[in-house]
C-alpha positions as CSV (number, residue, x, y, z in Angstrom):
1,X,7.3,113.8,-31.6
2,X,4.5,115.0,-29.0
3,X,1.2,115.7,-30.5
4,X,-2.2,117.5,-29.1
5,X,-5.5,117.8,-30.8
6,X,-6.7,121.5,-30.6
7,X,-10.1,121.6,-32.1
8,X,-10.1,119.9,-35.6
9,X,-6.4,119.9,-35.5
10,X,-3.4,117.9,-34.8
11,X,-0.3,120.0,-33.9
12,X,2.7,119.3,-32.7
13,X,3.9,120.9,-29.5
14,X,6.6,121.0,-27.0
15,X,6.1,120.7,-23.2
16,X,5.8,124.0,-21.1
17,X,6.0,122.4,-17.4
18,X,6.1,125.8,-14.9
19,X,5.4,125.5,-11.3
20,X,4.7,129.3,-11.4
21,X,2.0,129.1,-13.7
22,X,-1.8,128.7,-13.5
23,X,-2.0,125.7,-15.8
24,X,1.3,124.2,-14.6
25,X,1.2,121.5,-16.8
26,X,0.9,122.9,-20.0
27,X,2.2,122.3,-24.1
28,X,3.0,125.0,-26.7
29,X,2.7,124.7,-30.6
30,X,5.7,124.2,-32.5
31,X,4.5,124.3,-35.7
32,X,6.5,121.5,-37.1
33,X,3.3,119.6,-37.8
34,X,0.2,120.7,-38.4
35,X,-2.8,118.4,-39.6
36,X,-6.4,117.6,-39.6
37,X,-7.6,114.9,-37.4
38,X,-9.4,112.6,-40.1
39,X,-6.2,112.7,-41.8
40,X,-4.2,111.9,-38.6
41,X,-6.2,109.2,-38.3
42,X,-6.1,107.8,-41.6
43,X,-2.0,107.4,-41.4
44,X,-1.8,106.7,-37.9
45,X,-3.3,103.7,-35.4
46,X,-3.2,103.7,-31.9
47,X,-1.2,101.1,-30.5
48,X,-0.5,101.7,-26.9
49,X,-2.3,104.3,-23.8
50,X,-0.5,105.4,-20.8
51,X,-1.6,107.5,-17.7
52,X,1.4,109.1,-16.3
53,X,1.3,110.7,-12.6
54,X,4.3,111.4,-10.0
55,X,4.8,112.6,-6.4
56,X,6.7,114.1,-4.6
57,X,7.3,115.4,-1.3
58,X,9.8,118.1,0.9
59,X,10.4,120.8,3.0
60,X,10.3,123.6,0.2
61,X,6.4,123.9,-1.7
62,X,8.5,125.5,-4.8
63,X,11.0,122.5,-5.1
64,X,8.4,119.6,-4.5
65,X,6.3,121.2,-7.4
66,X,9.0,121.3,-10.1
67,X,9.6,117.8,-9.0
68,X,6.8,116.4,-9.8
69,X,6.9,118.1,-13.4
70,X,10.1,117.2,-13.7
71,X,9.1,114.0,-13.3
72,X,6.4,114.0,-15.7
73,X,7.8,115.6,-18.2
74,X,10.9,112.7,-17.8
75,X,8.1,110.2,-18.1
76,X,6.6,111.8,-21.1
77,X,10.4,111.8,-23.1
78,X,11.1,108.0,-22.1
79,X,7.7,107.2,-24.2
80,X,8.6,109.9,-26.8
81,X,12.2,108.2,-27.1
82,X,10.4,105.0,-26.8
83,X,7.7,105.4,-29.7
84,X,10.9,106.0,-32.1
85,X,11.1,107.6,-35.8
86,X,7.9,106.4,-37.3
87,X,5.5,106.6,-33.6
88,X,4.2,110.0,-32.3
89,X,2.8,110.8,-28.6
90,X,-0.8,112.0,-28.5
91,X,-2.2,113.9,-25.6
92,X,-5.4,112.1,-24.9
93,X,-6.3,114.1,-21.8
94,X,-9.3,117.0,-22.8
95,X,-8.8,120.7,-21.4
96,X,-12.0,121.3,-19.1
97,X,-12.6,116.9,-18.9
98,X,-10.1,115.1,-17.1
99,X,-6.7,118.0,-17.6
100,X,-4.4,117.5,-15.2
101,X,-3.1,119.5,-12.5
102,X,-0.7,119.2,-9.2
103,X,-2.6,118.8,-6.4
104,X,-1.0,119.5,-3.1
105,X,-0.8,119.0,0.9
106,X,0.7,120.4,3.6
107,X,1.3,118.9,6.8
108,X,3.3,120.0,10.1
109,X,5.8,117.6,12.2
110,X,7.3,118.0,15.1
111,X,11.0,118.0,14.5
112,X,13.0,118.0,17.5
113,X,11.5,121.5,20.1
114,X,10.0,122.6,16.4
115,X,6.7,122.7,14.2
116,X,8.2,121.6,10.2
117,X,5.5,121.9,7.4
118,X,5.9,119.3,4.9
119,X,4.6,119.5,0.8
120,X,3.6,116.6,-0.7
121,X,2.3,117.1,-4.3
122,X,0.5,114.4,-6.7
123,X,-0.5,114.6,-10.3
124,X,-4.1,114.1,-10.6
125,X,-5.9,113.4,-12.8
126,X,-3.3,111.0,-14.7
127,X,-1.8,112.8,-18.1
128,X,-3.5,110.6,-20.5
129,X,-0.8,109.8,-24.0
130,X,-1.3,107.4,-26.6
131,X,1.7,105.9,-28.7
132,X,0.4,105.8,-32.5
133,X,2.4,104.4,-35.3
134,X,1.8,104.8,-39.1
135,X,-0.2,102.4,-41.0
């Protein structure tokens, strides 16, 4: 299970990864769980932080993009599957602190008699998660 503090809260929440969006890398309630932090805290320890990033890079800016989520969002399920029936994924990383975004490049090559542009896109800063289990 994926969790993200929103204020005083703990909720649960599912990934909303969009390329077309303005906060591409985003999370939306679920409502399965709903608690207050203190009491979060009180069941749960912290046992384990990861910063996941990815890159990619192509000929189409679209396709390069949802790579990179795609390979975020991979990253984040191999810990979720990982952390098991009694851990839960936190998202550590603050809205307005250190969120993170795509950040992208373009560059042109010569291919052959013509000018190519090619995307390259990074996560940055890195998704911060921590693995908690119960007490």
């Amino acid at each position: 299970m994926i969790l993200r503090r929103y204020g005083n809260k703990v909720h649960s929440v599912r990934t909303n990864f969009d390329s077309r969006a303005m906060t591409e890398i985003g999370f939306m309630r679920d409502n399965v769980v709903s608690t207050t932090v203190e009491e979060f805290e009180s069941k749960y320890e912290r046992i384990a932080g990861h910063e996941l990033t990815a890159e990619a890079s192509g000929d189409v800016q679209g396709e390069v993009e949802e790579q990179v989520l795609s390979q975020l969002r991979d990253q984040l399920m191999q810990l979720e599957s990982a952390a098991g029936e009694a851990g839960v994924l936190l998202i550590e990383s603050e809205s307005g602190v250190d969120y993170p975004k795509t950040r992208g490049t373009q560059n042109t090559i010569v291919v052959g008699m013509e000018n190519r542009l090619v995307f390259a896109y990074t996560i940055g800063p890195p998704l911060r998660v921590g693995t908690w289990r119960k007490k």
